[in-house]
N, C-alpha and C positions, 0 to 999 in steps of 0.2 A: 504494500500500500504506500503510496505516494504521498507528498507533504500536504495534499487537499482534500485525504479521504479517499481518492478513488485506487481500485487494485489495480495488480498490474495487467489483468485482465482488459477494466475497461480505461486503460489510457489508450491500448492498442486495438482496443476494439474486436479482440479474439482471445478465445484463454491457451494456453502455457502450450496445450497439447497441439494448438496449432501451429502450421509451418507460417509465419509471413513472410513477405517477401523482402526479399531482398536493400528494395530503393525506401520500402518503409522503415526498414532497421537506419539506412543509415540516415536518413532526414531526419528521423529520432534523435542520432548519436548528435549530428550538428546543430539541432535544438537546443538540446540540454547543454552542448558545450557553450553555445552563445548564449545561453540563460545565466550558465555558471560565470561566465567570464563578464557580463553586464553587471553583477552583482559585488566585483572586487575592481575597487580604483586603485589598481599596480601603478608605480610612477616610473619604474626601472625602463629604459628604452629595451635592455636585453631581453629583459622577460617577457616584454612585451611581443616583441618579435616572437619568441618561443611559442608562447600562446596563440598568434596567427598562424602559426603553423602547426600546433596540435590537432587541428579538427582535419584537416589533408592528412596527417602519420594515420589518426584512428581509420580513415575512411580507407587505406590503403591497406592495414592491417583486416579490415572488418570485410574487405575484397578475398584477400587471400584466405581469409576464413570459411567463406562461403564456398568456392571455386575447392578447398580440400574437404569441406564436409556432402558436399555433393558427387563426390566421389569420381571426379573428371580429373584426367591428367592429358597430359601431350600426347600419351601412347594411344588415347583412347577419346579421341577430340568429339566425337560423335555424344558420346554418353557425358563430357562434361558439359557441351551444348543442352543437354534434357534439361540438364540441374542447375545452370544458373542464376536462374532467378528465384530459386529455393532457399531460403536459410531456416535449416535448423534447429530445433532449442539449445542443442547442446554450443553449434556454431554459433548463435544469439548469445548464450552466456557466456561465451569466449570472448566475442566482440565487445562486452558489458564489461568483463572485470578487466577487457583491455582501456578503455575509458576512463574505467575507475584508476587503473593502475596510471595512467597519462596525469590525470588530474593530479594524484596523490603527488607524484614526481613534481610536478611543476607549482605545488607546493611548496614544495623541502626546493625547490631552486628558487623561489621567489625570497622564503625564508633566508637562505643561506645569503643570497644576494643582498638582502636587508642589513644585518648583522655584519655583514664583512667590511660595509664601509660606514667609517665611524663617523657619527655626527658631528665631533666638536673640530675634522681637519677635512683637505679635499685639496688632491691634484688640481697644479692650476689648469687651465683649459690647452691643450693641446694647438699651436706651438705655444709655448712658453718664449720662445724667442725666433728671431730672424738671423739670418747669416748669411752676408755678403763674403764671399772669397776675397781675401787682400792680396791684390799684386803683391809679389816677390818679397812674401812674407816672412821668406826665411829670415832673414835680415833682422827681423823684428823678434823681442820679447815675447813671449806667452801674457802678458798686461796689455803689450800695444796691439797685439794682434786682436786681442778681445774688445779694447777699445776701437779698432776700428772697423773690425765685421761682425760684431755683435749686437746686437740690439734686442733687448728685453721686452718682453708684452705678456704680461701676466694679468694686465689690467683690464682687459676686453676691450681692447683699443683707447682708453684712458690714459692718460702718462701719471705714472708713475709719483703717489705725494712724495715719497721720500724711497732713496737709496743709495745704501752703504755695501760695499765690494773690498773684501778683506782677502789679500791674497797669503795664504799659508805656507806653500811650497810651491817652490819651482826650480828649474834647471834650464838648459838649453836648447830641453825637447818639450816640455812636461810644463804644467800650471796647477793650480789647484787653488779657488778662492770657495770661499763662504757669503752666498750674499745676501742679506734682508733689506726686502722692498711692501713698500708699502701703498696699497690701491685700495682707492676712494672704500671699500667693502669688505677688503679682504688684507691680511698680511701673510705675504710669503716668506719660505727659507730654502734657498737653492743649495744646489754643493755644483758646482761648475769647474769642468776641467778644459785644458787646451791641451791638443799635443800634435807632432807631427805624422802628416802623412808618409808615404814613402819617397815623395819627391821632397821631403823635408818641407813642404807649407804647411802653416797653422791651420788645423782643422778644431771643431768644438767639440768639446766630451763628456756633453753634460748628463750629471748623474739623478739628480732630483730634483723637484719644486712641490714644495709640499705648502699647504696652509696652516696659519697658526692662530691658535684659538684662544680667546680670554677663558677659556672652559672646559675643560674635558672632563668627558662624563667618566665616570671612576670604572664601570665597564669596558671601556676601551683602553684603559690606561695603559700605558707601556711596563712591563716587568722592568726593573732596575735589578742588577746583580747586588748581593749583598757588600760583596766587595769594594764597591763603586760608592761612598756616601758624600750621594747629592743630596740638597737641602731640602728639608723634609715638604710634600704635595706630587701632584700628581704630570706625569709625563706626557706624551708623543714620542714615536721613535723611526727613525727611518735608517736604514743601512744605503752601502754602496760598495759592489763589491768589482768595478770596473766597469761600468757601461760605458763602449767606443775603445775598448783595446785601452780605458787610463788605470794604471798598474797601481791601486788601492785595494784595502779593504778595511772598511771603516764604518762606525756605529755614531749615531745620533741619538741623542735625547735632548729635547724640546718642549718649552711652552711659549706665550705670546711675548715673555718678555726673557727667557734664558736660551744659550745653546749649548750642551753640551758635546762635544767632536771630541772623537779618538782612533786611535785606530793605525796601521803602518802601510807605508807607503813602498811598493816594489821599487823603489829608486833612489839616489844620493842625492838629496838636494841642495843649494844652494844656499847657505847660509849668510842674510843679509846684514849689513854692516852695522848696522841698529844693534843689532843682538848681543844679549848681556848674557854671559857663561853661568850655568847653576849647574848643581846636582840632581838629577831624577832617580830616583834607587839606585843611590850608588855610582849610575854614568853620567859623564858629563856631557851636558845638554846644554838649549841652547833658549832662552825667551823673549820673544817678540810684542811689542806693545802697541798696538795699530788704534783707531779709532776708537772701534766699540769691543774686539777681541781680545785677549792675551793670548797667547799661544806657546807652544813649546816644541822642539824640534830635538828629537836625539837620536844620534846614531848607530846603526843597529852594525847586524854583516855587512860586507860591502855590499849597498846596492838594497839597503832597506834603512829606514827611516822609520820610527815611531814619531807620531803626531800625535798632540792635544788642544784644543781652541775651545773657549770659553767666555761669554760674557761675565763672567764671575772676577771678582777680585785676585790681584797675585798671589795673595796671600792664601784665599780662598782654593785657585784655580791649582797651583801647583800639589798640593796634598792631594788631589784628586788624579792627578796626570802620574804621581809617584805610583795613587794604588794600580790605577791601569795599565803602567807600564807592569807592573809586578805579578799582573793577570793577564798580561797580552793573550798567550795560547789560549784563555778561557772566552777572551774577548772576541778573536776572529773565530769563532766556531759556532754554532745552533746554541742555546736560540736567542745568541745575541745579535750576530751578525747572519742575516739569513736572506741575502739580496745576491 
């Protein structure tokens, strides 16, 4: 019996022991799926699409259902011709709990779709930036080169109220800045890299642009390692683990007004003439004091580098780069670093 009282008899107008036909089963199936799916405001564009195509999968299924319970095959074109336009109970409740089964699924996909992306952040819109090729760019730094083929638009064609471009590391191939930009709706945090192609010109290699939120819902929150102690509230977390061939692997935690960046770098970088000589567990490193970041640079094997970058004070910022240097292995593995 159906949700108005009536059995399943009289919705079809025959009872159980009848065959109906075939074109009535499935104008049935694409009823009920256009009833079911009028009744759920999805916002997901994925799901959406999944859903206009559920009622085509059922009715392709609910064919092939028919055409084997009428007992016609290739071998025997004649006798599957008789039976066509038959569907059986048994083939009818086949075609049904395939429905059900469709439904259920794009359920637990609409579900999973929901929860995966968290309210309080959000990729900026796709490009995030523009890139002009610079003439004979080799010549050029990994800063001039981003200064002159690069250009940002996270804003939705907005310029940009505010931005700051913190470059961390580089070399003669290799860039790596940290940027926060700020539009009219939203604030960003990129990790942006440059590095050479094979004709040696600056190409871009950017890794993320994520949103940052005065709020994160304590369900989404990012796990911090115990190890790690950042000041007590609740996180964001983005990894990068080379996107564009840039030889990183490194972990972010984030809110609207902190960054935390760590992580090593497959390469020797340049140590800029600013830089005042410290201790990091023991080795001697390197700290840089830019704008809005502190930062720390130590030298690992040849041809790797440990990084730390912080809006947090020196004082603050170094006891925290000592514990991550001292958990590196733990830091580039699941499920901290998982990009």
């Amino acid at each position: 019996m159906d949700k108005h009282g009536h059995s399943f008899e009289h919705r079809y107008g025959e009872s159980l022991n009848a065959i109906p036909r075939e074109d009535e089963v499935l104008a049935r199936l694409s009823q009920d799926g256009q009833s079911w799916r009028s009744q759920l405001s999805f916002t997901d564009k994925t799901v959406k699409e999944v859903l206009e195509k559920s009622a085509s999968t059922t009715e392709v299924l609910a064919r092939g259902s028919s055409m084997q319970t009428g007992g016609g095959s290739p071998m025997y074109p004649q006798h599957a011709q008789s039976h066509k336009k038959a569907f059986s109970p048994r083939s009818f409740a086949y075609a049904g709990a395939t429905a059900v089964a469709l439904i259920a699924l794009l359920i637990v996909l609409f579900t999973r779709v929901a929860h995966s992306s968290s309210p309080t952040t959000g990729f900026a819109p796709p490009p995030f930036f523009r890139w002009t090729p610079v003439h004979n760019s080799a010549r050029l730094t990994a800063q001039a080169a981003f200064a002159e083929g690069v250009e940002l638009t996270p804003c939705y064609g907005h310029p940009p109220q505010s931005k700051q471009i913190d470059w961390i590391a580089t070399n003669s191939h290799f860039g790596l800045a940290i940027i926060q930009i700020a539009c009219p709706n939203q604030m960003y945090l990129m990790v942006f890299g440059m590095a050479k192609d094979a004709a040696q010109m600056w190409i871009p290699a950017p890794q993320y642009c994520v949103g940052r939120s005065g709020s994160i819902d304590p369900r989404h929150a990012a796990v911090v390692p115990s190890w790690l102690p950042l000041p007590a509230g609740l996180y964001d977390y983005a990894p990068a683990s080379g996107a564009g061939q840039l030889p990183i692997l490194v972990d972010t935690w984030y809110t609207s007004t902190q960054i935390y960046f760590t992580g090593q770098l497959n390469e020797q970088v340049d140590i800029p003439p600013q830089a005042a000589e410290v201790q990091i567990d023991g080795r001697e490193g390197f700290m840089v004091q830019d704008t809005g970041l502190v930062h720390y640079l130590v030298p690992l094997a040849p041809g790797k580098t440990f990084v730390f970058a912080s809006t947090a004070a020196p004082q603050e910022a170094q006891p925290l780069a000592t514990a991550a240097l001292m958990h590196l292995p733990e830091l580039l593995s699941p499920p901290y670093n998982v990009g």
